[in-house]
C-alpha positions as CSV (number, residue, x, y, z in Angstrom):
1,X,-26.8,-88.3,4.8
2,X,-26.4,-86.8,8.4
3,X,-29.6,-86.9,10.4
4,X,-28.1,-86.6,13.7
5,X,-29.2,-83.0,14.3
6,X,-32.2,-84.1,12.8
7,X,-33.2,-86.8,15.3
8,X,-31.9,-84.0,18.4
9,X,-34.4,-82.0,16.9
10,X,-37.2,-84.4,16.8
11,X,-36.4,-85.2,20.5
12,X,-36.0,-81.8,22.1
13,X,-39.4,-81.1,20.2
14,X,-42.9,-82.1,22.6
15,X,-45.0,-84.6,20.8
16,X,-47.7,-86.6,21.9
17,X,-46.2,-90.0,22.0
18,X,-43.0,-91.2,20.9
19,X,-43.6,-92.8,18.0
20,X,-45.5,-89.9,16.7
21,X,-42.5,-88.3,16.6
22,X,-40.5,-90.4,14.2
23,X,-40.3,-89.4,10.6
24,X,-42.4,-90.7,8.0
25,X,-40.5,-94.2,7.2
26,X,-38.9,-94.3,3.9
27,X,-39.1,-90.2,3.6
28,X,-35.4,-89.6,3.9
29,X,-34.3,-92.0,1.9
30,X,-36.8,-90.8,-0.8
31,X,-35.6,-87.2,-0.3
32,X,-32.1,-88.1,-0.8
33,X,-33.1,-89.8,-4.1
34,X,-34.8,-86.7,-5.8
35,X,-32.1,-84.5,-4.3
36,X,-29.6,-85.4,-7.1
37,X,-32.1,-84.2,-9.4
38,X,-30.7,-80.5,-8.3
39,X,-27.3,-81.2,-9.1
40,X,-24.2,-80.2,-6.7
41,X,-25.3,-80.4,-3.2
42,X,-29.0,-80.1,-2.4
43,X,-29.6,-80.2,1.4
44,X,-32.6,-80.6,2.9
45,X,-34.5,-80.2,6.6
46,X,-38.4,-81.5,7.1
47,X,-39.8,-81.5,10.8
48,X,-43.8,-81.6,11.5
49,X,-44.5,-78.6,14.0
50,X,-47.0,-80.8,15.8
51,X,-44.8,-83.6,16.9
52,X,-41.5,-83.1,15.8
53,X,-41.3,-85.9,13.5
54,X,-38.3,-85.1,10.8
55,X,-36.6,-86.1,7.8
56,X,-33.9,-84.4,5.8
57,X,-30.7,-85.2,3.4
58,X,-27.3,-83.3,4.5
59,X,-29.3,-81.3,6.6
60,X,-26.1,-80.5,8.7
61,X,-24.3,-79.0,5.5
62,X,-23.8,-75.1,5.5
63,X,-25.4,-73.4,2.0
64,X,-25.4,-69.7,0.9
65,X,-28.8,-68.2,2.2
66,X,-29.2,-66.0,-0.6
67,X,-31.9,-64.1,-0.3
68,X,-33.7,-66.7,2.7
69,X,-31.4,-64.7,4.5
70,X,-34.2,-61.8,4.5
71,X,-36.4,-63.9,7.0
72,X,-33.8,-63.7,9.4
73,X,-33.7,-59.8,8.8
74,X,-37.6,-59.7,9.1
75,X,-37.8,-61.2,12.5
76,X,-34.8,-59.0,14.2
77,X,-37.3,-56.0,12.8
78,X,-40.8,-56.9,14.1
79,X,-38.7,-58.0,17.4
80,X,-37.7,-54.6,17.7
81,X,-41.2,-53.3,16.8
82,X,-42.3,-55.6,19.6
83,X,-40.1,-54.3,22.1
84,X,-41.2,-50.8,21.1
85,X,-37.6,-49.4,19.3
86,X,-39.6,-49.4,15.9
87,X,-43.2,-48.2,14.7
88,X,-44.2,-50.1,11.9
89,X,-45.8,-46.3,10.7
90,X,-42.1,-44.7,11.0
91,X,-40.9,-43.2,7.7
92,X,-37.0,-44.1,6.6
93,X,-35.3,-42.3,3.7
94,X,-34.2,-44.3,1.2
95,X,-30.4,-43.0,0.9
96,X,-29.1,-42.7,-3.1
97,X,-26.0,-45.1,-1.0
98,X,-29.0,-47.6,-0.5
99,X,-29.9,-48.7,-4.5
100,X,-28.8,-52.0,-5.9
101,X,-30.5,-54.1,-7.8
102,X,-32.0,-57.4,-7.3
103,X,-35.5,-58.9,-6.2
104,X,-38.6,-57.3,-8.3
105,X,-37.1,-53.5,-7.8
106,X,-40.2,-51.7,-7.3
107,X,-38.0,-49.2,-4.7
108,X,-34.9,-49.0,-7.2
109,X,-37.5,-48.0,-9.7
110,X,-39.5,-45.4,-7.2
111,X,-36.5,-44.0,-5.9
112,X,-36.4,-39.8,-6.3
113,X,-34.1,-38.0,-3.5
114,X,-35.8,-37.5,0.2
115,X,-37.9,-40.5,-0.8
116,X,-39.3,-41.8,2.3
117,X,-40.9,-45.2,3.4
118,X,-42.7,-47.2,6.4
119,X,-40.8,-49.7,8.2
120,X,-43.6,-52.1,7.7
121,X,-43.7,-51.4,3.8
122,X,-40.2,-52.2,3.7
123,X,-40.4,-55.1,5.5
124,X,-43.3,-56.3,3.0
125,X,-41.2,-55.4,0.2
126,X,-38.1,-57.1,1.3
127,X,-40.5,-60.3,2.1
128,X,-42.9,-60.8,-1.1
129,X,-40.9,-59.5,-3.7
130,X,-37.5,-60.0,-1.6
131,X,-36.2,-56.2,-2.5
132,X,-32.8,-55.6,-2.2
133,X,-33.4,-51.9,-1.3
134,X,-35.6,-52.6,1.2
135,X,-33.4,-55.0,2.9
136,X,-30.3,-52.3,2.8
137,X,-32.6,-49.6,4.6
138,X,-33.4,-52.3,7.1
139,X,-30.0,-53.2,7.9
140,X,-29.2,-49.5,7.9
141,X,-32.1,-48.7,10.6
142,X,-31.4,-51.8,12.7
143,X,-27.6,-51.4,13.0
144,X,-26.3,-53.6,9.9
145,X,-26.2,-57.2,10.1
146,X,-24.4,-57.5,13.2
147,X,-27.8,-56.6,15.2
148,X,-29.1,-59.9,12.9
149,X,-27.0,-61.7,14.4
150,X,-26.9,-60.4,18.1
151,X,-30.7,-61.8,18.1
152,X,-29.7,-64.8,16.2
153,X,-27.2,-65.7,19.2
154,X,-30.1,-64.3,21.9
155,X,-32.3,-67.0,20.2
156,X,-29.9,-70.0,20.7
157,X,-29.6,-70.4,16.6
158,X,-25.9,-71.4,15.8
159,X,-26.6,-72.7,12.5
160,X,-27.4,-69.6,10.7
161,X,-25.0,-67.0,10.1
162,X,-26.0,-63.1,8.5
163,X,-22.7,-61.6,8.2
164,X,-22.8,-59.0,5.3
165,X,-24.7,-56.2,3.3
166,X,-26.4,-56.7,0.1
167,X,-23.9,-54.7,-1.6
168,X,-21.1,-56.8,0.2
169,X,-22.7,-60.1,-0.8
170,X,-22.8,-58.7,-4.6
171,X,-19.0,-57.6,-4.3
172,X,-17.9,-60.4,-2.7
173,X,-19.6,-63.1,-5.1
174,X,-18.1,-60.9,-8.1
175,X,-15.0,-60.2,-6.7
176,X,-14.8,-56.5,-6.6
177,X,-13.7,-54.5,-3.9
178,X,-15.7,-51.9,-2.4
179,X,-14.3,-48.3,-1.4
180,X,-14.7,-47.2,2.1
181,X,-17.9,-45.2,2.4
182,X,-20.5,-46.8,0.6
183,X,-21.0,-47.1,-3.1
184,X,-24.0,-45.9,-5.1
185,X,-25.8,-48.0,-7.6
186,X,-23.9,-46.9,-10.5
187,X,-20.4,-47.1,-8.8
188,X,-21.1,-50.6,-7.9
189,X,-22.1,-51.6,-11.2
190,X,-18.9,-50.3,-12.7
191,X,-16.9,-52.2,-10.0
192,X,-18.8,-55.4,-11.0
193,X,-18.3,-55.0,-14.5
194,X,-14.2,-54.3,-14.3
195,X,-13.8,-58.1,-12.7
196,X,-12.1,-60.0,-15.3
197,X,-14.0,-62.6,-16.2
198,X,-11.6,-65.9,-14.5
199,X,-11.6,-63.6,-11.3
200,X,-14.8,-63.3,-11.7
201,X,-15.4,-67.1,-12.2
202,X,-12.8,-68.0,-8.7
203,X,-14.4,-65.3,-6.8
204,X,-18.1,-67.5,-6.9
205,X,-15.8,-70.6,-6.5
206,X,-14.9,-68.3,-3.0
207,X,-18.0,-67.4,-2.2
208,X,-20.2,-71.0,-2.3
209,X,-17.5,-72.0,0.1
210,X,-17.5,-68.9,2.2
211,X,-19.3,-70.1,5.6
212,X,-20.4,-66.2,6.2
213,X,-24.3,-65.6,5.4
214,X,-25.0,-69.3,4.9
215,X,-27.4,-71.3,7.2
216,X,-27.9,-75.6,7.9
217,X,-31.1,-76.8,6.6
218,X,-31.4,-78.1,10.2
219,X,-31.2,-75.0,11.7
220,X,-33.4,-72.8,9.4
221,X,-35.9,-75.9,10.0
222,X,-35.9,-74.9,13.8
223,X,-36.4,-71.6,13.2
224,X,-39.2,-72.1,11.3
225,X,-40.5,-74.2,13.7
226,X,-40.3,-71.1,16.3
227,X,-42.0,-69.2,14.3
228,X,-44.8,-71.2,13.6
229,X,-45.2,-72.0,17.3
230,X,-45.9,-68.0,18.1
231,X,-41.9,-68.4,20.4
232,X,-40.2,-65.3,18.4
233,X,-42.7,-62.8,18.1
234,X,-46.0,-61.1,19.4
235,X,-48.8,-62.1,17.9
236,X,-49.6,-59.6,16.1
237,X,-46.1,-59.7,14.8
238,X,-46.2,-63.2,13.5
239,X,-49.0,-62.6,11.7
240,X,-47.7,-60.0,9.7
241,X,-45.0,-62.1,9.0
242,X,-46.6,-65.0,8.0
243,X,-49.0,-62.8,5.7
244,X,-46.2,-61.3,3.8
245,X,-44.6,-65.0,3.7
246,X,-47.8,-66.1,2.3
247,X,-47.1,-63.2,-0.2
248,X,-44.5,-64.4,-1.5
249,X,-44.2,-63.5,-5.2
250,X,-41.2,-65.6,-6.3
251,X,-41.8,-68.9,-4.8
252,X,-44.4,-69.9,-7.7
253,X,-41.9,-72.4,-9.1
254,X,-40.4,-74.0,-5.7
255,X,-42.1,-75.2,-2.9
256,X,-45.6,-74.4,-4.3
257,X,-45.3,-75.5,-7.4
258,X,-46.5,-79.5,-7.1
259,X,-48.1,-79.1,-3.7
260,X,-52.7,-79.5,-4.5
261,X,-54.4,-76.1,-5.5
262,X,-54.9,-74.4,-3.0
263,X,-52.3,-75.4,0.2
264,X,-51.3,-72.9,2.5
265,X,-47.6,-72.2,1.8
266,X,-45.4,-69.1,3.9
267,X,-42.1,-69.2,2.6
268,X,-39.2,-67.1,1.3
269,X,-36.8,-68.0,-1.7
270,X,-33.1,-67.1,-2.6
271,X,-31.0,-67.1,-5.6
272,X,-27.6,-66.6,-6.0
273,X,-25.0,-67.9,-8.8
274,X,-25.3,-71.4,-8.6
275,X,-27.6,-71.8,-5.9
276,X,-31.6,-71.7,-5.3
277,X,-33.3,-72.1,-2.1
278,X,-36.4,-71.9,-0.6
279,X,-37.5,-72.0,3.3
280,X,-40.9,-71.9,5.1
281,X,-44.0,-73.4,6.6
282,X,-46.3,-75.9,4.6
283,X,-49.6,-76.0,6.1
284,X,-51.2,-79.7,6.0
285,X,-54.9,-80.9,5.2
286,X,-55.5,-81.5,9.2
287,X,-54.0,-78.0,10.0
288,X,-50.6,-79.4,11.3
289,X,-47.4,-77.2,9.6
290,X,-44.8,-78.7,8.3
291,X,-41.1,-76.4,8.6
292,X,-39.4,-77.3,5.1
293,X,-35.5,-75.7,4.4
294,X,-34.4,-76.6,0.7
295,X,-30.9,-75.8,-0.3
296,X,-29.2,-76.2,-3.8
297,X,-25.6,-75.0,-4.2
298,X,-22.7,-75.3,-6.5
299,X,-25.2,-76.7,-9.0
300,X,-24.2,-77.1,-12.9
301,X,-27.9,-77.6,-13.9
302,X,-29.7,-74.8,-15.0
303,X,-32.2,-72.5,-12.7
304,X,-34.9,-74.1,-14.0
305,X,-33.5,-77.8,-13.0
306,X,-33.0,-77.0,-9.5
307,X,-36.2,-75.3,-8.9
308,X,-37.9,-78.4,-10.4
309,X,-36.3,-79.9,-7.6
310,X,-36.7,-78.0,-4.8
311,X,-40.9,-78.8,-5.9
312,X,-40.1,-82.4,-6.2
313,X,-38.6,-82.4,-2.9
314,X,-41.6,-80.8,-1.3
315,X,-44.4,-82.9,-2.9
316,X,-42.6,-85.7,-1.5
317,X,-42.3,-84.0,1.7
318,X,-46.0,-83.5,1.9
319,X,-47.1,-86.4,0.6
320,X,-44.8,-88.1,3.4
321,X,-46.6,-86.5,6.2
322,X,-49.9,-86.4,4.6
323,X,-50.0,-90.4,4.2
324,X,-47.0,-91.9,5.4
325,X,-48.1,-95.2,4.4
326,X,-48.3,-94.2,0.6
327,X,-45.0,-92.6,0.7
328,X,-43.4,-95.4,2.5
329,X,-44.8,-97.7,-0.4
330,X,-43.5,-95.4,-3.1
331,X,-40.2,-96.0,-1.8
332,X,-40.0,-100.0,-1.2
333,X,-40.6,-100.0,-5.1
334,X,-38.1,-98.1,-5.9
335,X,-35.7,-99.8,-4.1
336,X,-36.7,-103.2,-5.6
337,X,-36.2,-101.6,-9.0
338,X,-32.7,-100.8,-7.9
């Protein structure tokens, strides 16, 4: 377990009074616990927005982002909407070079030539139903993911990386090489499908080890964090944001899915071969916000395993912050039954 990062984080963070800032006692240790439930690596980054108390397990470890790597994306647009380069009300063609699948597909399944759409319905898209159409005419109008990470580096975030296209990411885990020029949905699925399967197989061997588009729990924690402070955006900005995050139409399974009826959750998943992840803001009984990054990769379990997980991981989370006490309890018995 490396916590170092962690405990910089907790420090550099204001809180009231030292101790506040500590982390729940016992938390890690129970985090690291329901972490093998996932299988292969699970990381894991917890920090309370209010006083920067946080716990985690291998929250230094790189994962693939998957599709989390869209909330980088969504804050490098609205920070260009703040700075007045983009109108949310500006139109965008949806080029035929622009279809792939993945996400819920509503724009794949809309698509007719000269179809246009608003920067802000893209962006909503590519948020709550994490569209992979939406996210290549984003990149497109933004300057591909280079601009990501220009305002990545302008931010002071080293531990998250946004490298690649959505069709490159889809080559790249399959192991198909694209032509120069851009592929269209068809020609890409042709490529994908003339992979051999055991090149298939090495090729997301490659990929979970690749250290392009992957992010630390730690530092998708702090950006979180950021966010939830009002520090990236305008407000008006971050409260688009955080509407489409509370949006979010796959997350029913992950984060959400232990926390009590009703709790405020802003998050955005990702899926990819063996990996599931989910990142975002838990909202607390008092009103505090707690930034949760979960990351499962290389994992042999099935989907359904991991995201079981991933809402283990966050009950316990919650429960940590909401009454430390309980949780720290919860954990001494365990121990003893060891």
């Amino acid at each position: 377990m490396k916590l170092a990062a962690l405990l910089a984080l907790a420090l550099a963070l204001p809180s009231p009074a030292r101790e506040e800032s500590a982390a729940p006692s016992g938390l890690s240790e129970r985090l690291t616990a329901l972490a093998e439930e996932g299988g292969g690596v699970v990381g894991v980054a917890v920090v309370d927005v209010a006083t920067g108390g946080a716990a985690g397990h291998a929250a230094e470890e790189r994962f693939p982002m998957a599709s989390t790597y869209k909330l980088p994306i969504a804050l490098a647009v609205l920070h260009r909407v703040d700075e007045g380069a983009f109108l949310l009300s500006e139109r965008v063609e949806v080029e035929r070079e622009d279809l792939l699948g993945g996400g819920m597909e509503t724009l794949l399944h809309r698509w007719k030539p000269g179809l246009t759409v608003t920067v802000k319905e893209l962006l909503d898209l590519m948020v709550t139903e994490s569209d992979n159409v939406a996210t290549e005419v984003l990149f497109r109008r933004l300057g591909g993911p280079p601009a990501v990470a220009a305002r990545l580096k302008e931010l002071g975030i080293a531990g998250i990386d946004v490298s690649r296209t959505e069709h490159e990411l889809a080559a790249d885990a399959s192991g198909a090489k694209l032509p120069k020029g851009g592929v269209t949905k068809e020609t890409l699925g042709k490529l994908l499908r003339a992979v051999p399967a055991k090149e298939r197989q090495a090729a997301g061997l490659r990929f979970e080890k690749d250290p392009r588009d992957t992010a630390t729990p730690s530092a998708m924690a702090s950006l979180l964090v950021r966010f939830s402070k009002g520090e990236l955006l305008s407000k008006e900005s971050t409260e688009l944001l955080r509407d489409a995050l509370r949006r979010c139409k796959t997350g029913d399974r992950r984060i959400r899915a232990l926390l009590p009826p009703g709790t405020p959750v802003f998050d955005k998943t990702g899926t990819a071969g063996r990996s599931a992840n989910d990142v975002g803001l838990v909202r607390l009984p008092d009103g505090r916000e707690l930034a949760v990054a979960i990351f499962v990769k290389s994992s042999p379990k099935p989907q359904e395993a991991r995201e079981k997980a991933i809402a283990a991981i966050a009950r316990a989370a919650y429960e940590g912050f909401v009454n430390p006490r309980a949780a720290s309890a919860i954990t001494r018995r365990r121990s003893r039954s060891v």
